[in-house]
C-alpha positions as CSV (number, residue, x, y, z in Angstrom):
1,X,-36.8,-86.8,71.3
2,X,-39.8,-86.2,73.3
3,X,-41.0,-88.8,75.5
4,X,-44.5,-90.7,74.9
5,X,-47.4,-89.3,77.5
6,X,-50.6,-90.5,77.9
7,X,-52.4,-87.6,76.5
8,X,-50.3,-88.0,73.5
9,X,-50.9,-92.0,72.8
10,X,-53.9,-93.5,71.6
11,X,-55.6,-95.8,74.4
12,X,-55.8,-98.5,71.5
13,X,-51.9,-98.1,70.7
14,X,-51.1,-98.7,74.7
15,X,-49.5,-101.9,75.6
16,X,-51.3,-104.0,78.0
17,X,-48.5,-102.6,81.0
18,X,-49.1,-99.1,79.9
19,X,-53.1,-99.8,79.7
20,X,-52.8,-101.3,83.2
21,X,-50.5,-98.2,84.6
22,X,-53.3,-96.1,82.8
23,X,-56.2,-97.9,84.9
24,X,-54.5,-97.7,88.1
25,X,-53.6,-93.8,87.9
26,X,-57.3,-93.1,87.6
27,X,-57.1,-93.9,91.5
28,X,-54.7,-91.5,91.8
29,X,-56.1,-88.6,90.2
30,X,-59.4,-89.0,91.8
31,X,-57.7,-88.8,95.0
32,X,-55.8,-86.4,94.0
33,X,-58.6,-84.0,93.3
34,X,-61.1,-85.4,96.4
35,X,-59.3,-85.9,99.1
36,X,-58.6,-82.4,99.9
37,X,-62.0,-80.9,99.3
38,X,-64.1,-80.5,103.1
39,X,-67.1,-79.5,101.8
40,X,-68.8,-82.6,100.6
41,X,-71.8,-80.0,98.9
42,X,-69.7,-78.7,96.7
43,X,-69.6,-82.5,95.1
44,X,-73.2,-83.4,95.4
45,X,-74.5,-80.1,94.1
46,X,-73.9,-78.8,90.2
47,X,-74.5,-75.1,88.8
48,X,-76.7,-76.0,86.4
49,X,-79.8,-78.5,86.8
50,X,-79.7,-81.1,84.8
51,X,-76.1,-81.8,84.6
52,X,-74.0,-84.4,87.0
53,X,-72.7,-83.5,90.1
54,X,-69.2,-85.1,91.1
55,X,-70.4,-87.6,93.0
56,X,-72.9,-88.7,89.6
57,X,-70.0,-89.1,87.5
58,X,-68.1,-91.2,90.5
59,X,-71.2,-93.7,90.7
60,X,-70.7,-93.8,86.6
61,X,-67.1,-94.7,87.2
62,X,-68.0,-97.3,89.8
63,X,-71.3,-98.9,88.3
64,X,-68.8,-99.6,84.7
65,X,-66.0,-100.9,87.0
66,X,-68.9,-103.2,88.4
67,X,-70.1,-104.4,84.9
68,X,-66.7,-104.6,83.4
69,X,-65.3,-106.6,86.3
70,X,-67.3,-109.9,86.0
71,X,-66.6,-109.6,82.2
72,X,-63.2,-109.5,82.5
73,X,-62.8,-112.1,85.3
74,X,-65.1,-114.7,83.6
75,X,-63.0,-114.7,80.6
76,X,-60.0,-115.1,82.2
77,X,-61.2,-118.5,84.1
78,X,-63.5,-120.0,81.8
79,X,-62.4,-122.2,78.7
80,X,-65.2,-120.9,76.9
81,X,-66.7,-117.8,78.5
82,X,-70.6,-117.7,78.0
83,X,-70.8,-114.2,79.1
84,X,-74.6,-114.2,78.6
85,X,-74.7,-116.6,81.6
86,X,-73.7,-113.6,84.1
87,X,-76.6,-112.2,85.9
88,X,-77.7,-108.2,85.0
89,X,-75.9,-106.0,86.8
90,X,-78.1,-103.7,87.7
91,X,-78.9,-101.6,91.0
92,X,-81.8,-102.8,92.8
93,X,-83.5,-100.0,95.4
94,X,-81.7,-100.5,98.1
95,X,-78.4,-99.8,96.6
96,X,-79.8,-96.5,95.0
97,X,-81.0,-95.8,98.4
98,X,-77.3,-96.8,99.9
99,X,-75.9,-95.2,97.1
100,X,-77.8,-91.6,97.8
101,X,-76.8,-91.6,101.3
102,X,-72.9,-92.6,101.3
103,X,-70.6,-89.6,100.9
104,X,-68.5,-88.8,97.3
105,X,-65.4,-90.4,99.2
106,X,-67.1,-93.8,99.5
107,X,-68.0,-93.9,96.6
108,X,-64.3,-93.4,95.6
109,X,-63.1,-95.8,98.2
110,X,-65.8,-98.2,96.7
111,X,-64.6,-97.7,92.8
112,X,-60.9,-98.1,94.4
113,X,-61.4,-101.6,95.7
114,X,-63.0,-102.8,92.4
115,X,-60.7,-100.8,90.2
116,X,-57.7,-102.5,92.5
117,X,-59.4,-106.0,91.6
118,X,-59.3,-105.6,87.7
119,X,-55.7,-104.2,87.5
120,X,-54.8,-107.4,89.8
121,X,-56.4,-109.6,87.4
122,X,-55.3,-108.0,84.7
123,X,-51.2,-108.0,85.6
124,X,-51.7,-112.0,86.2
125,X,-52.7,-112.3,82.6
126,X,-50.1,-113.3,80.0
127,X,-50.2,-111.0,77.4
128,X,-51.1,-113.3,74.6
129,X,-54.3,-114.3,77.5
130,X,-55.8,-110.3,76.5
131,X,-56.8,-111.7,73.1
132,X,-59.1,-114.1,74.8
133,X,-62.7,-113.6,73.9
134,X,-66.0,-114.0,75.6
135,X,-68.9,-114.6,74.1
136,X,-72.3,-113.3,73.9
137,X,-75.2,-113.2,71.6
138,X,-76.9,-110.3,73.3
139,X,-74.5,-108.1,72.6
140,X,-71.3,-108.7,71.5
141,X,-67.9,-111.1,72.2
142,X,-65.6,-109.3,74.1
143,X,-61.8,-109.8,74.3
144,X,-59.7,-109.0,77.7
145,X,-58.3,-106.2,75.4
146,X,-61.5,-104.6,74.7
147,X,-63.0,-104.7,78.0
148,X,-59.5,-103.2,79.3
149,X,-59.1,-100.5,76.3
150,X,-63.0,-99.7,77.2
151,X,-62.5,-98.9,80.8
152,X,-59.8,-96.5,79.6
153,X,-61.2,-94.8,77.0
154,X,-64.7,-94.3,80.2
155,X,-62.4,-92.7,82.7
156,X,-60.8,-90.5,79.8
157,X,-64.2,-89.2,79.5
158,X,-65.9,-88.9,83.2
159,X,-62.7,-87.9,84.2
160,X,-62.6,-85.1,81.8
161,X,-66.1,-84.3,83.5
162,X,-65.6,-84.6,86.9
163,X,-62.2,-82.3,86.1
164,X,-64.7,-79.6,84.6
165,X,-67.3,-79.8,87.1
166,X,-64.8,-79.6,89.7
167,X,-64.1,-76.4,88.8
168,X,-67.5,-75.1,87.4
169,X,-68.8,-75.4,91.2
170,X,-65.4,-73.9,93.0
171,X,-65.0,-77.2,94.6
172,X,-61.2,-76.7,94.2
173,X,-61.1,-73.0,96.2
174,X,-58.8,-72.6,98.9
175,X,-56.9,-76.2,98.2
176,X,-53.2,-76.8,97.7
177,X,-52.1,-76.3,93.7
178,X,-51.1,-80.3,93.6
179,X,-55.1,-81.2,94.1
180,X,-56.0,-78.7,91.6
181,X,-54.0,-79.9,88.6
182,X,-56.0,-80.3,85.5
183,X,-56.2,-84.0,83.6
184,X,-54.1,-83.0,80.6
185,X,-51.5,-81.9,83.0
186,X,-51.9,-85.4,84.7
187,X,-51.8,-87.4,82.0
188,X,-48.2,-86.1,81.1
189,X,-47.1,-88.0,84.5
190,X,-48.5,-91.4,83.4
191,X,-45.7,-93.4,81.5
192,X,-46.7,-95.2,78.2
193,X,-45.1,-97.5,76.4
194,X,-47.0,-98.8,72.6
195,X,-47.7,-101.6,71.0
196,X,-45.5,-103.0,68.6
């Protein structure tokens, strides 16, 4: 019998340890791919205008992480979350100026830390906690499980992304074959377990 992947199982039909697994190995596979790569143009610059470079699809990855976070941790500690009483997250023009000058890697090391904060929060949550809900009447209640399931299902895709535009502007020339490994191929590594 053929053993359960992540490319093979729904995000919604994860359990909440497979979910969490799932959120921590998008770390990995961005350092994976990153790390190695010495030309820090090649992940700033795109072939085509009008589409993101690398590091526009890590700032994605981190600003979600950033508005996810306070979600997630607000419901968690509140009896009855009010999540419309969390300030905008928003970047003001400082950050976009802070954000233009750091490098693809902080960025990463950035979306690391936060990503490392959630998956903590997360693993100290009973799993009958994940159906708490948060409320909001400007958009919608949230439960521990959506905002979780959502952050997966947002890597899936910028990951995807960054794994084509990796290779659309030859960032990935010249480095060992472990950093060059496509997502699908990745995805066979992460383990899963369902829900029942």
């Amino acid at each position: 019998m053929a053993t359960a992947t992540a490319n093979r199982v729904a995000i919604r039909d994860l359990d909440n340890d497979s979910l969490i697994i799932r959120l921590h190995f998008t770390i990995n596979h961005l350092s994976r791919w990153l790390t190695p790569i010495h030309d820090p143009i090649r992940l700033v610059r795109t072939v085509r205008l009008g589409e993101p470079s690398a590091k526009d699809l890590l700032l994605a990855i981190r600003d979600e992480e950033t508005r996810v976070f306070p979600l997630l941790h607000l419901i968690s500690v509140t009896t009855n979350p009010d999540l419309d009483k969390l300030a905008p997250v928003g970047r003001d023009p400082r950050e976009e100026t802070r954000d233009g000058a750091a490098s693809p890697l902080q960025v990463m090391a950035e979306f690391r830390r936060l990503r490392q904060s959630t998956c903590s929060l997360l693993r100290s949550l009973p799993d009958g906690a994940w159906k708490r809900i948060g409320i909001s009447r400007r958009e919608h209640d949230w439960s521990v499980r959506d905002l979780a399931e959502g952050l997966a299902a947002h890597d899936a895709r910028l990951l995807r992304e960054l794994d084509e535009a990796l290779d659309r502007v030859g960032a990935r020339d010249g480095i060992a074959p472990a950093s060059r490994v496509h997502l699908d191929e990745l995805l066979k590594l992460v383990p899963t377990g369902t829900r029942r």
